[in-house]
C-alpha positions as CSV (number, residue, x, y, z in Angstrom):
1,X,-165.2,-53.1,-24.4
2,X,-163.9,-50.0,-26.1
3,X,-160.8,-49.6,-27.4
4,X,-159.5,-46.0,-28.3
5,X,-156.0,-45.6,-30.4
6,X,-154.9,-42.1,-30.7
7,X,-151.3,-40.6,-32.5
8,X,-149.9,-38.0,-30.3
9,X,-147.9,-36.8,-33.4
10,X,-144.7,-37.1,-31.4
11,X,-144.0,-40.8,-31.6
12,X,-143.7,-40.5,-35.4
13,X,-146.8,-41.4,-37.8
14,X,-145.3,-44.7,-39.7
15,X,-145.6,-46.1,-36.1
16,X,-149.1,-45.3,-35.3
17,X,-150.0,-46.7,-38.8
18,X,-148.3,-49.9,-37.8
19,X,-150.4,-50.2,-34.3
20,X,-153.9,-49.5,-36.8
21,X,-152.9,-52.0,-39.6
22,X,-152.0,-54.9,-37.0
23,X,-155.1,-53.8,-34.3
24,X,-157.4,-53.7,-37.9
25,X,-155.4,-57.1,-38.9
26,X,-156.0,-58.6,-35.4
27,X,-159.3,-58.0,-35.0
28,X,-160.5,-59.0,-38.4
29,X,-159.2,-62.3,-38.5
30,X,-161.9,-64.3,-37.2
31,X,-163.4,-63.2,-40.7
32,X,-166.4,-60.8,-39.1
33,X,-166.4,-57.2,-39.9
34,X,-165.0,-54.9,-37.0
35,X,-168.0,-52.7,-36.3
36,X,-168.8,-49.5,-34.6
37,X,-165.7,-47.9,-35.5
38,X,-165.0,-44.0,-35.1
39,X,-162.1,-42.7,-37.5
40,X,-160.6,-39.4,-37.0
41,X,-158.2,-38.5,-40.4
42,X,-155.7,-36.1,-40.5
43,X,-157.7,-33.9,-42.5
44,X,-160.0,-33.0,-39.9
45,X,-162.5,-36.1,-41.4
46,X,-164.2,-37.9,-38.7
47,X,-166.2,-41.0,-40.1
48,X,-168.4,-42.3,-36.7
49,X,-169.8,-45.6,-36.6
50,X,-168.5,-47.8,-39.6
51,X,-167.9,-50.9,-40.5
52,X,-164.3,-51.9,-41.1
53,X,-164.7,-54.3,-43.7
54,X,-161.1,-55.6,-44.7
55,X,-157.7,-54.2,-44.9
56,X,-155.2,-54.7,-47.8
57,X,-152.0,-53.3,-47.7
58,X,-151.9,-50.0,-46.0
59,X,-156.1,-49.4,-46.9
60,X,-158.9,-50.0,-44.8
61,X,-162.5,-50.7,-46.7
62,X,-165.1,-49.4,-44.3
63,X,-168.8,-49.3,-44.7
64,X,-171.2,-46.3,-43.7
65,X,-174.3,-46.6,-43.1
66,X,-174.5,-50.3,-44.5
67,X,-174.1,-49.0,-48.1
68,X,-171.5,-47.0,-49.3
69,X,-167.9,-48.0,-49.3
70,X,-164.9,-46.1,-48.9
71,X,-161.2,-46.8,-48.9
72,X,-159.2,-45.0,-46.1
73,X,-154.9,-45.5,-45.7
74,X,-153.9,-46.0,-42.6
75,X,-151.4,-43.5,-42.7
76,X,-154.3,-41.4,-42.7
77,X,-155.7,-42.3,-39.5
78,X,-155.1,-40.2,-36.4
79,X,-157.3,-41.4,-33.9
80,X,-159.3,-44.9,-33.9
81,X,-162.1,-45.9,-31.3
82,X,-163.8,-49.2,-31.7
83,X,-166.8,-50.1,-29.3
C-alpha cells in the first residue's frame, strides 16, 4: 500500500506538519522503522527511499542508504510518499 501526503500550500503549512508528525507518529509505533519513504522539502530537496527512524518533537531522524543519518523538521516537509 502506498500512501502519498502532499501540502497544497493553501491549507496553511502548521497543518500539513500536523498530518506528517501524527502519520510519522502513527506509523512508528509498533517500534519498526517506517521504510521506503520519499521526502520532498521545501527547498526543492527530495530525499527518495529512506528510512524514518524516529520522530521527536517536530524532527524526523531518517536513514539513507542504511548509513548516514539526518534530521529533517516537519515543517519542512512538502510532500511525503511511503510505499
Amino acid at each position: 500500500m502506498t500512501v502519498t501526503l502532499r501540502s497544497d500550500n493553501d491549507s496553511g503549512r502548521s497543518t500539513f506538519s500536523v498530518v506528517v508528525r501524527t502519520t510519522c507518529e502513527d506509523a512508528l509505533s509498533g517500534g519498526e522503522a517506517i521504510k521506503c519513504v520519499s521526502l520532498s522539502l521545501d527547498d526543492g530537496t527530495v530525499l527518495e527511499d529512506v528510512e524514518v527512524e524516529a520522530i521527536l518533537g517536530g524532527v524526523l531522524f531518517i536513514r539513507a542508504g542504511g548509513v548516514d543519518y539526518r534530521e529533517v523538521g516537519v515543517d519542512a516537509v512538502v510532500r511525503m510518499v511511503i510505499g
